[in-house]
N, C-alpha and C positions, 0 to 999 in steps of 0.2 A: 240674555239680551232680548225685551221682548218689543214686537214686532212694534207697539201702538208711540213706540219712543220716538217710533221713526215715520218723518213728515217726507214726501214730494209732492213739488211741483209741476202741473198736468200742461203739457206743451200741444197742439194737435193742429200740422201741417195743412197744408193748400196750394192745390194751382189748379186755377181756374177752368182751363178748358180741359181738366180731370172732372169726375164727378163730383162735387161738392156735396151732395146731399148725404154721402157716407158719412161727413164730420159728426154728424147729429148721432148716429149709430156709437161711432166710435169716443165720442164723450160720455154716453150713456155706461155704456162698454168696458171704459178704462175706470170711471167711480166705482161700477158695479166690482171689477177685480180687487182694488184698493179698499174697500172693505171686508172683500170678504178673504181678505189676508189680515186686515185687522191696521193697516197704513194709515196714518193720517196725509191726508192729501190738501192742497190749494186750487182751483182751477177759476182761471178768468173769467168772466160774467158773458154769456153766450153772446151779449150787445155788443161788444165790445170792438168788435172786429165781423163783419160778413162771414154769416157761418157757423162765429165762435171758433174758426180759422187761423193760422198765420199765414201770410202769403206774401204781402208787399214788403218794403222797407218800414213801411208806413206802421204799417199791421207789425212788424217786429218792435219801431220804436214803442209801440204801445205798451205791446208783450216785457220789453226793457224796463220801462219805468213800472210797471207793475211787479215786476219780480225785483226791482228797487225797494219799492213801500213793502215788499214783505220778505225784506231781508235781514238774515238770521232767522227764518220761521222756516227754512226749509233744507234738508238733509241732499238732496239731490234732483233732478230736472229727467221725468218720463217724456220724450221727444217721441209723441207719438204720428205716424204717417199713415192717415186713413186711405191715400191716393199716394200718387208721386211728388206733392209736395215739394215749394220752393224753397232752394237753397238759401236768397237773399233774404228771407225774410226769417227762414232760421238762426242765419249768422248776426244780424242785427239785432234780435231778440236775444242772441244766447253767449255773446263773445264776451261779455263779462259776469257772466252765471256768478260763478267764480266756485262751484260745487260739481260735484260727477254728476254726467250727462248720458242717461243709458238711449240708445236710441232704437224704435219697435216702430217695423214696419209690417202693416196687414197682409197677408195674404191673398192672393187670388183665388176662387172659388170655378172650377172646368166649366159648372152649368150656368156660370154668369162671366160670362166671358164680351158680351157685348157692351158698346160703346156707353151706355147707362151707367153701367154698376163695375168696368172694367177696374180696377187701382191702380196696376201699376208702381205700387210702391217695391217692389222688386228692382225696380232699375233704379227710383227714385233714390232710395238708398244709399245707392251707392255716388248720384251725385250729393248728397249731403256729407259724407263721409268724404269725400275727396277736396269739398271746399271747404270744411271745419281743419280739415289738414292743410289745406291751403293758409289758413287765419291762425294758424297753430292751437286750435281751440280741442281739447282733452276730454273725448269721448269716451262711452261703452257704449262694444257692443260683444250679443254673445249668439251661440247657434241655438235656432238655426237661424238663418237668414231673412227669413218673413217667419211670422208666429201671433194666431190671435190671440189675443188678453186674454179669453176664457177657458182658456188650454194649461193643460198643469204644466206644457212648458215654459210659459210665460209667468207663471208662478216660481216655477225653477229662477228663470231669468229673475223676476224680480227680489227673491231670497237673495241672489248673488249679487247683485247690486245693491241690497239694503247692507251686506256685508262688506262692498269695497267703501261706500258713503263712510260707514262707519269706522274703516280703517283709513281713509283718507282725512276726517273730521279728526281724528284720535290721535296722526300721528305728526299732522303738520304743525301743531303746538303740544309739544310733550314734555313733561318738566320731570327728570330722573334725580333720585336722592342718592348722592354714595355716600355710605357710613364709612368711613376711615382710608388707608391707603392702600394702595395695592401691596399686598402681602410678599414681601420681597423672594420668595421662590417663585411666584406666578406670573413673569414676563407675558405669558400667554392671552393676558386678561389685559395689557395695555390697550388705549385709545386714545383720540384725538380728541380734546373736546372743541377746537375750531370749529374742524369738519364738522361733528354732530350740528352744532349750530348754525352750519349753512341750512342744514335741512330743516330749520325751526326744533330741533333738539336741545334743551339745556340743562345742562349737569349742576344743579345746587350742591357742594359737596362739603361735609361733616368730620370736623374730626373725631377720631373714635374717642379722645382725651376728653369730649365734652359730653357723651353718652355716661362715659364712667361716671363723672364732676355729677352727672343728675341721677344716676343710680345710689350713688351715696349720700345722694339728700332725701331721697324720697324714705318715706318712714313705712314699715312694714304693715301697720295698721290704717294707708293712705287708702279711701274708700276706691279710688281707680285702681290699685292694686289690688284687694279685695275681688272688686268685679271683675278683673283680671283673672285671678285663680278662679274663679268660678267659672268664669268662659271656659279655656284652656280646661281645666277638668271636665267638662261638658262635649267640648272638642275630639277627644280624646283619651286613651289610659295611663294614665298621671298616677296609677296603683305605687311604680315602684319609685317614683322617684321622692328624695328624702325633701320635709317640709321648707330647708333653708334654700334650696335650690330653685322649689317649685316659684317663691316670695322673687329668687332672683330674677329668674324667667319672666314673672309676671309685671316685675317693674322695669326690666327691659322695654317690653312688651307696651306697655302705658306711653315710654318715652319715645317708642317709634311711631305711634298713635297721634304723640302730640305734636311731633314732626308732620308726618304726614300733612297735619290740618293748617299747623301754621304758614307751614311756606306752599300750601298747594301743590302739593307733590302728589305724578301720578301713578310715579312708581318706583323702586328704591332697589339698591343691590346692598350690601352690607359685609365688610370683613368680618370671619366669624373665625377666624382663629388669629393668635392662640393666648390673645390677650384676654379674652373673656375665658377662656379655661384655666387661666393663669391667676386673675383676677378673683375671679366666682366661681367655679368648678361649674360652668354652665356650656353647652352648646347651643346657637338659637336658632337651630335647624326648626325646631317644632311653632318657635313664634313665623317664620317666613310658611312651612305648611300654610299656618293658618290665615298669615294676610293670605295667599295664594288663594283661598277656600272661599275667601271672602272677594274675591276679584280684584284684591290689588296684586299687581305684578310684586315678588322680592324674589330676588337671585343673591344666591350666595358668594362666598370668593372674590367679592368687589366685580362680577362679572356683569358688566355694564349693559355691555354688545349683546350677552345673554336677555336683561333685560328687556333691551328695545323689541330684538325679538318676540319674547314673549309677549310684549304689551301688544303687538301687530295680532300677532295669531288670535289672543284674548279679542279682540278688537272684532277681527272676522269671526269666530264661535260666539260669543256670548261665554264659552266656558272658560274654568282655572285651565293657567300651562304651569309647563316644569320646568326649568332648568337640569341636565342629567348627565353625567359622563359618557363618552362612549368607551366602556367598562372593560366588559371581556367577549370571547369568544363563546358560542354556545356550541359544546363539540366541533361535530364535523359540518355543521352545517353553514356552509358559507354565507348564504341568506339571513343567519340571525345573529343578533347581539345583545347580551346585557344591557339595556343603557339604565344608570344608578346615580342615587347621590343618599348621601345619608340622611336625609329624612326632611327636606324641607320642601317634598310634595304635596300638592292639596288633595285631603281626603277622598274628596270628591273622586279623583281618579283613581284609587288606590281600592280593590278588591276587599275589604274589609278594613275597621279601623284600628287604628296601628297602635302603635304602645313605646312609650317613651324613653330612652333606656339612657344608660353611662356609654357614651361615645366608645366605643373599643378601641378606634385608633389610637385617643387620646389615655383610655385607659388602662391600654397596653404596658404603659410605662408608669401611670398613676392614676391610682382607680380615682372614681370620685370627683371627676376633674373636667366632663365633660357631659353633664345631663341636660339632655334637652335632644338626641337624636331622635326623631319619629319615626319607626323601624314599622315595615311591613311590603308588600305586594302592588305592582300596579296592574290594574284592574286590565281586561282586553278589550281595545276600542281599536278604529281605523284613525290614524293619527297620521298628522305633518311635522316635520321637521324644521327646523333652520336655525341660520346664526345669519351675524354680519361682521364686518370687520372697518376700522377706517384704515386706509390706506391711502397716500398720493393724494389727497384730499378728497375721497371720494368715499362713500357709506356704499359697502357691497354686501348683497346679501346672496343666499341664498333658500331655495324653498325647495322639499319633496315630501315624497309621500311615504308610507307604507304599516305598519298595522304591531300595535300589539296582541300578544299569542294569549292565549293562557295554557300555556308551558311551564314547567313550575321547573322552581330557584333552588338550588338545597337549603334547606334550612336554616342553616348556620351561615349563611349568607348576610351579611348585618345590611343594614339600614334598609331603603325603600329602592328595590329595584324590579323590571320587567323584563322580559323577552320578547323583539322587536322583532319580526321578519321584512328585509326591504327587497325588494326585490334588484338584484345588479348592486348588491352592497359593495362587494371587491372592487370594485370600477367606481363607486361614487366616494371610499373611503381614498383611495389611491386623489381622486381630484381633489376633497378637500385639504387633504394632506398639502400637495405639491401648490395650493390656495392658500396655504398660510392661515386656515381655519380653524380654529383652537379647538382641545380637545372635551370641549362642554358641548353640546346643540341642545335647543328650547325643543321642548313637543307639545303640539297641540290637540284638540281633540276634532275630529272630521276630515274627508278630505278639503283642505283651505286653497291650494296651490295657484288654483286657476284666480281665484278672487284674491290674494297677494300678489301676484304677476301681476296681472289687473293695476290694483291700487300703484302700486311700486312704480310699475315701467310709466305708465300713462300719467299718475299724479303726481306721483310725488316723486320721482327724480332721481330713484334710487338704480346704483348700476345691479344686475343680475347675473348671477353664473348656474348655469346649468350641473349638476352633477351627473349627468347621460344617465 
């Protein structure tokens, strides 16, 4: 996700019998950071207002109808306080943003401490923050508490707010694809689709009877098919799998594609068994790998709730997630776990690239019956967790943290899994359990937690459970 996608709007406080003449510093100041992070920014025309200020009601309406005229042009609102800064004229300017609001206030300097250059946005701060809570108006903010723009921590700060923007933009219109029904062993995988809906979530859903209807029209010489196997062979070791499988895969493959485009879907779960191994001797573990490689979210197992997750985390990294079991035990060690799924992880995360094989679960009982698993290793990065669930009308999530190893798997280990260390796992498995948290969780890559809490609690509406 790179940085230049993403627009703010430059807001820069006042009160008058503060220093004014800081504003002119502090515009200079906050363009100068915004590029050289690589931002695209808007800021109001210095004439505009005394100062190039907000301060009055007057000087907000202004700032209002301006951020009006260039609505949709902007990701989120830098509330910057070069002084202590009026609350009225923030609230007027900013109670219908309608976008995350990060708010950065200057610092005092010990050798400028007189009435000239004093700011005061230390205290100011905190009356802004009390009256936007007063209007119910949905801020950020992050530590520390005063920080200048030119400091790599206001860099920090601005990475994590270009990240909740992004999961806030992402997730309050989100349009999910489910390919067919919930797989009648997997109660675990139910959901609400009212509740989604409240939260601007909408389930377009597919039956799997019309996947097949267009697999079997599609001809094996169809040039999307073609460019299909070439992908998918490029993607990956496609060595062992046999020529009629690879064709089937590959027109799968076409028809989730076309999906995708037609009804704007932004991201899809899919029943993968065990009609497609019944039907085709196919698994399409390795076609969901690869949307995943590519940034669209696919979960397996019609797991929905997986999905959304994933698209959240995707959303804050920039990078592929996974959808993974929590598998097994690794020895004695209480701190770690297998987490697995047989192969529809994106490369990208995965220690080397994988290699395509005949599903074992499936052909255990009948070879040949289930190709398309992507077997291999996931790579060792500092990773985040979570699921969500509908319940009672309410979309709960949860969010933590902790890290994949590079601990090696035995061998004979089938499809695509890692070794996880969380720290306090016995205590956090014990709460999702007795939470009614299914036995799948998304992983992302980074720590995300703080910038999901963020998005979640303050935007978008979502309830949160801590796992201690």
């Amino acid at each position: 996700m790179e940085n230049k996608t993403m627009t703010f709007a430059l807001y820069f406080g006042n009160r008058s019998f503060m220093p004014e003449t800081l504003i002119a510093g502090a515009r200079t100041e906050m363009v100068q950071v915004m590029e050289e992070c690589g931002y695209n920014y808007l800021i109001m025309d210095e004439d505009a207002t005394p100062y190039g200020g907000i301060e009055t009601r007057e000087d907000g309406r202004k700032y209002a109808a301006w951020l009006k005229s260039h609505e949709g042009e902007y990701d989120g609102v830098v509330l910057c306080m070069p002084n202590f800064s009026d609350e009225n004229g923030a609230v007027t300017a900013l109670q219908d943003a309608g976008v995350p609001i990060l708010i950065q206030a200057y610092p005092d300097e010990l050798d400028k401490m007189g009435f000239e250059f004093r700011r005061d946005a230390y205290c100011g701060k905190f009356s802004i923050e009390d009256v936007f809570h007063q209007y119910g108006i949905p801020y950020t903010v992050f530590k520390p508490h005063v920080v200048h723009p030119l400091t790599d921590a206001f860099k920090q700060n601005m990475s994590d707010f270009a990240a909740v923007c992004r999961v806030v933009k992402g997730m309050k219109r989100l349009t999910i694809g489910c390919f067919g029904a919930r797989t009648t062993a997997f109660k675990t995988v139910r959901f609400d689709e009212i509740t989604l809906q409240k939260y601007g979530i909408t389930v377009e859903s597919f039956d799997l009877s019309a996947l097949i209807y267009e697999m079997d029209r599609k001809q094996d010489d169809d040039p999307m098919v073609l460019a299909k196997i070439k992908r998918l062979k490029s993607y990956t070791d496609f060595s062992k799998v046999p020529s009629q499988k690879t064709i089937y895969l590959a027109k799968l493959g076409v028809i989730l594609d076309e999906y995708m485009e037609k009804y704007n879907l932004d991201a899809l779960t899919l029943r993968c068994w065990e009609e497609l191994q019944s039907f085709y001797g196919i698994a399409p573990c390795v076609l969901l790998s690869e949307l995943n490689d590519r940034r669209i979210v696919a979960s397996c197992e019609v797991d929905l709730c997986s999905a959304i997750s994933m698209q959240a985390m995707q959303l804050a990294s920039g990078m592929p997630t996974a959808c993974v079991d929590w598998n097994n035990n690794y020895g004695e060690d209480q701190d770690k776990v297998i987490l697995f799924h047989c192969g529809p992880i994106a490369e990208t995360l995965m220690a080397a690239p994988g290699q395509v094989t005949d599903h074992k679960m499936f052909s255990k009982t009948t070879p040949d019956q289930g190709w398309g698993s992507n077997e291999g290793r996931i790579r060792a990065f500092p990773m985040t967790f979570s699921n969500c669930k509908t319940e009672d009308g309410k979309l709960t999530f949860y969010f933590s943290e902790g890290e994949f190893t590079q601990d090696e798997i035995q061998e004979g280990f089938f499809g695509c899994g890692g070794v996880a260390r969380i720290d306090n796992l016995q205590d956090k498995l014990l709460t999702l359990g007795r939470n009614g948290f299914r036995h799948h969780t998304a992983v992302g890559v980074g720590n995300l937690k703080s910038v999901l809490d963020e998005a979640s609690k303050y935007y978008l509406g979502y309830d949160l459970i801590e796992l201690g």
